[in-house]
N, C-alpha and C positions, 0 to 999 in steps of 0.2 A: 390509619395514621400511627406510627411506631410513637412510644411513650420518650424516646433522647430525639426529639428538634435537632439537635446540633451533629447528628448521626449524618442527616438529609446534606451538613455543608458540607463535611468530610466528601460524601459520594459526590458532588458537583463537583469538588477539585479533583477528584479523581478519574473523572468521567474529560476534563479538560486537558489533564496531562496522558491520556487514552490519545485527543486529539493531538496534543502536539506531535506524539510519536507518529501520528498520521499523516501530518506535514509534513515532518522528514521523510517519508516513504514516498510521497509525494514529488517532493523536492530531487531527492535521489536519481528516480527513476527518468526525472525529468531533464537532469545537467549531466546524463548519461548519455543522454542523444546529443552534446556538444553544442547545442543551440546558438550560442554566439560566436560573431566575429568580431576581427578587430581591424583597423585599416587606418593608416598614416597616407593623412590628403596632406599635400605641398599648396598652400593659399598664395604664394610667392615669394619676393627678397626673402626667402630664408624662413619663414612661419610655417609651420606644419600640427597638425590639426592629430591625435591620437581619439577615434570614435569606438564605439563599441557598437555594435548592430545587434539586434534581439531575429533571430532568422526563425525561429518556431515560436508562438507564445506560451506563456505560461499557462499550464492547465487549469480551468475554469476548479476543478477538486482544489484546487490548493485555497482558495478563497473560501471556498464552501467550510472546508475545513477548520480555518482560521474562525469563519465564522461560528461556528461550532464551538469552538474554544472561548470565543470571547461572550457566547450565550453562559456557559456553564460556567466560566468566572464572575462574569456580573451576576450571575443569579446567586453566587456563590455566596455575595455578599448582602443581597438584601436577605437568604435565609439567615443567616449571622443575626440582623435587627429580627426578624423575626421570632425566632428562636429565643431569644436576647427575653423581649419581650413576653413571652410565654412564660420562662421561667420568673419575672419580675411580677407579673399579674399573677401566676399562679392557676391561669386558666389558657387551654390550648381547644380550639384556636387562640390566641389573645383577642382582646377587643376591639373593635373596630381594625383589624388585619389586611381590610382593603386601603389602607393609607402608610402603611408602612413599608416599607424600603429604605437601604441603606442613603445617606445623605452625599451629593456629590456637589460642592456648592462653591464658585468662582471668585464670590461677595458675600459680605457678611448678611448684604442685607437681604441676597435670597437665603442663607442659614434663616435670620429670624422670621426669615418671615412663612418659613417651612416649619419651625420650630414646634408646632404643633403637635405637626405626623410622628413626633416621638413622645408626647407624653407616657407611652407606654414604658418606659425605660426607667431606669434610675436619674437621679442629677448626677452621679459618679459617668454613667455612660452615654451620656450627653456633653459631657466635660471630654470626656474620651474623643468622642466623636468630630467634636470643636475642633480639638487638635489638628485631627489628620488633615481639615477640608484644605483643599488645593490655596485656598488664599491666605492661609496661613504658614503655607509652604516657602520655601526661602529659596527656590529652585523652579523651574519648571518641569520638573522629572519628578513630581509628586505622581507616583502610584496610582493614585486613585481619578486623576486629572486624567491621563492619558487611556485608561482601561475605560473609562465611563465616555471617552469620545470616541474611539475606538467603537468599542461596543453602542453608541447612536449611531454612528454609518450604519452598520452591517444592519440591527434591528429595524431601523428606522426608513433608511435611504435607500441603501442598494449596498452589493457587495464591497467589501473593500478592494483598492487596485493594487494587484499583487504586480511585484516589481523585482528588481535583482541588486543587491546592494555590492559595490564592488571596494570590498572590505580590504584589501591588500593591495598594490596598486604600486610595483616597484620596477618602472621601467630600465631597460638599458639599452643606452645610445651607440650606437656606432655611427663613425663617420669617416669618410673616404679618407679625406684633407683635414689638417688640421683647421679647427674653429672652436670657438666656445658657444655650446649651447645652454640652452637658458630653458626651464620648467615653468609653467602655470598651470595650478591646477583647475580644474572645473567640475564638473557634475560628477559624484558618486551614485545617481540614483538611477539604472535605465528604466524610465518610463515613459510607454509609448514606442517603445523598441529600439530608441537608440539615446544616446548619451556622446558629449563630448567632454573627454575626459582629460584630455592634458593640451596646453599647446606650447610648442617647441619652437625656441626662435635658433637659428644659427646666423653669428656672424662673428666676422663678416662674411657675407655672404657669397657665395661663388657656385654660377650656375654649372660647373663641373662636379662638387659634392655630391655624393651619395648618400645618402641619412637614412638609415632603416633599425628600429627597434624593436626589442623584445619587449613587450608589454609586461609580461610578469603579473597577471592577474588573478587575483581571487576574489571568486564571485559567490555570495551566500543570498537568501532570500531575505525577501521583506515586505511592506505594504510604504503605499506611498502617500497614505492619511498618516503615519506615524510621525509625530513630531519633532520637527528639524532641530536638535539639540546634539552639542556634542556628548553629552551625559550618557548619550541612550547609542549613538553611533558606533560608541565605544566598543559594545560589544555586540556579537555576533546575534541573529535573531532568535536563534533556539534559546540563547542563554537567556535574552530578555525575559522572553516566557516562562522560563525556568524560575527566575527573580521573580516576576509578580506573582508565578506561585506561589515561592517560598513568602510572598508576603501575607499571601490569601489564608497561607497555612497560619502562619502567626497571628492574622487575626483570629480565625476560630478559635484558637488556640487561647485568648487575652479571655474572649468573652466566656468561652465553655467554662474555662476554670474558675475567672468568676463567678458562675452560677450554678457550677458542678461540686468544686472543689476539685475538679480530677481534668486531668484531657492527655490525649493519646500522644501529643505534640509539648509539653509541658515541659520539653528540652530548651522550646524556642524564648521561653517566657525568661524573663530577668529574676534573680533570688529574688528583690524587694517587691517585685508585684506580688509575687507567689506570696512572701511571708505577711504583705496585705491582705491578699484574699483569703487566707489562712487565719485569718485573726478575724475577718470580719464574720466567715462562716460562710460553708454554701447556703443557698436559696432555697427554704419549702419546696419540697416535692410542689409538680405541676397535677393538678386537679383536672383529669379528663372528662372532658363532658360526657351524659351517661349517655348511653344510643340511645336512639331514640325509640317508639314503641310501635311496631309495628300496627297500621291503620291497614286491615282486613278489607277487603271491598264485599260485594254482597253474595249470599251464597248461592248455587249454579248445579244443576244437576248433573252429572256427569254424565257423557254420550256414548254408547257401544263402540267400541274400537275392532281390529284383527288385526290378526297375531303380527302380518305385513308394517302394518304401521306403528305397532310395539318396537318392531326391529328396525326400526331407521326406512325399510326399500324405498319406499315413498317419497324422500328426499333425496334432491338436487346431489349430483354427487361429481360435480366440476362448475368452473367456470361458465357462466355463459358466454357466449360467441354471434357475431352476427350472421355468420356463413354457417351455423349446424343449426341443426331442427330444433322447432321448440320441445321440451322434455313435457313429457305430457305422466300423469299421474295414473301408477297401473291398474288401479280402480277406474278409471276412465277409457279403457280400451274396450275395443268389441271384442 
């Protein structure tokens, strides 16, 4: 166990932003092969229907992946209290370490009534921690809301369902005859492989017209547990990840330096926090527990060996198989 706790949150965000770059390779390889179509159905008097068809699905890696990502953030965060805690105790592990985790809390009155599993902490990072929780949020695009449900699918349930978000969506109409057409829009999100995405009335209508569009689409990944907010639609999915990182990073970032004085990210922190923590002092070095003392078992005579089994022969030197012989020990031969 390394003596900097807060070393451990650094490598989870690091280890998450590994996966994100895996997603996009992922991703890439995958809207290379052209996967969707697009087709304008005529419903009749003049309605016409602009779908998207998912023709190959998304590969099973891209979930995995995600999931992978959204392990190594969330854990990201309960090392943070962890860590937190250690250097407030002064003792590593800290005490009682099986109750702690970062707090992700809807109502106040699962906060209080959680409020326990943090006595390890300060009342400053208690007070901290208050802040963030999602129901004190004034939005529903709290950080910490969406990464903690997020991350209960994938741990808890099953994978998340990866989807295609169709981020750009700027049709152009032609039409034989003159008419005016009309725009509605509909689903941005294909899941389950298809999506209806606009519908087009022309009138008046004249069953001589011709009506045929360029769809103009751009299409990015997504999951379709992520919540339906335009805050978050807003922007592309890599970028999303990109943000909860750079938040993940600022956390570490709040609490290291409180308890350091120092952190690698100390860019992200505000003067006045800094010239707070500054004044208050860092924290007592953390007191590692001493190892423990080796308990000896009983003494054993040792047995004649040769020189074969000094030198490894005698051991297994592959896999075993159902179709090859059993390996048999070459003291055991006639």
């Amino acid at each position: 166990m390394g003596s900097e706790p807060f070393n451990a949150c650094w490598d989870r965000l690091e280890r998450a932003s590994t996966h994100r770059g895996n997603l996009t390779t992922v991703w890439n390889e995958y809207i290379e092969e052209d996967p969707y179509d697009v087709t304008l159905t005529h419903q009749g008097d003049g309605v016409h229907v602009l779908e998207v068809w998912e023709d190959n699905p998304i590969p099973p890696q891209f979930a995995l992946e995600f999931g992978e990502w959204l392990y190594n953030a969330r854990a990201c965060l309960d090392y943070i209290i962890w860590a937190t805690a250690a250097y407030v105790t002064g003792q590593m592990p800290p005490p009682k370490e099986h109750v702690l985790q970062y707090p992700v809390y809807d109502t106040d009155n699962a906060w209080t009534k959680n409020l326990p599993r943090l006595r390890s902490l300060a009342p400053r990072h208690q007070e901290m921690l208050l802040q963030m929780q999602p129901f004190n949020a004034r939005t529903g695009s709290n950080y910490l809301k969406v990464l903690n449900h997020l991350a209960r699918v994938d741990r808890h349930r099953r994978l998340t369902i990866s989807a295609a978000h169709l981020a750009e969506i700027q049709p152009a109409i032609s039409l034989s005859m003159n008419a005016n057409p009309t725009i509605q829009w509909g689903q941005r999100l294909v899941v389950d492989g298809h999506a209806e995405v606009a519908r087009i009335v022309v009138s008046p209508w004249d069953p001589a017209i011709e009506v045929s569009v360029n769809p103009r689409i751009g299409i990015d990944p997504d999951v379709a547990e992520w919540p339906e907010l335009n805050f978050w639609r807003k922007f592309r999915f890599g970028d999303r990840l990109r943000m909860i990182e750079l938040f993940l990073a600022a956390e570490i970032a709040t609490y290291e330096f409180d308890c350091t004085g120092s952190s690698r990210s100390s860019d992200l922190l505000t003067d006045q926090y800094v010239a707070e923590c500054e004044e208050r002092g860092a924290l007592d070095p953390i007191i590692m527990d001493a190892a423990p003392e080796v308990d000896w078992g009983p003494i054993t005579e040792a047995t004649p060996s040769t020189q074969a089994r000094f030198q490894g022969d005698d051991l297994p030197t592959g896999a075993a198989s159902p179709d090859s012989p059993r390996r048999r020990n070459p003291r055991d031969q006639a």
